[in-house]
C-alpha positions as a printed Julia matrix, in Angstrom:
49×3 Matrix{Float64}:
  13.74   11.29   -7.81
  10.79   10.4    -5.15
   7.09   11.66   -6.4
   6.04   14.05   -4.24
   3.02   12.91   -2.01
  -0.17   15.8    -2.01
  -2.75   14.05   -1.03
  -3.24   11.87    2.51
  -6.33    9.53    3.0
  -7.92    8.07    6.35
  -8.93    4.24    5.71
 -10.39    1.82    8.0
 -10.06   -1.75    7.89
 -11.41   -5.08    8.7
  -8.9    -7.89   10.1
  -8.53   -9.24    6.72
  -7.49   -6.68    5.14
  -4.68   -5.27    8.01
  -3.65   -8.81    7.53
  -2.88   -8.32    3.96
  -0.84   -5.51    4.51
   1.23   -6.68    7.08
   2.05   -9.85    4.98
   3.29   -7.28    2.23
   5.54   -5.97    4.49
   6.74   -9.39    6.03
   7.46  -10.27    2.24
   9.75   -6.97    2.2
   7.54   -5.35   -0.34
   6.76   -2.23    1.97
   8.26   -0.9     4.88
   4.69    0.63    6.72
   1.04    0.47    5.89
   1.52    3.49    4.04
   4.09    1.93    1.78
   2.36   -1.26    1.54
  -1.18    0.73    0.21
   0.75    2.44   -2.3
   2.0    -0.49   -3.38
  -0.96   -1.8    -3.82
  -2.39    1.05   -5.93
   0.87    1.09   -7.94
   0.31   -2.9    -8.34
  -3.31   -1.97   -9.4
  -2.13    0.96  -12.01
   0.5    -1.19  -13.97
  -2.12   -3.99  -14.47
  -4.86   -1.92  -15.75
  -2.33    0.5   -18.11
């Protein structure tokens, strides 16, 4: 079963950083920017449990 999402957040970002994104979701690891910042805070979570 999905976690239910609460909470949305407005971001803004420099070229680098939409860069990043998109190559997470070239690599298949997200399907949006959405998906590929939670990824990235999920990546972030499991290395610093």
């Amino acid at each position: 079963m999905k976690d239910k999402k609460t909470k949305g957040v407005g971001v803004r970002l420099n070229e680098t950083q939409e860069k990043t994104l998109q190559s997470i979701i070239d690599k298949g690891l997200a399907k949006s920017n959405s998906g590929a910042i939670q990824y990235l805070i999920n990546s972030y979570a499991i290395k610093e449990a």
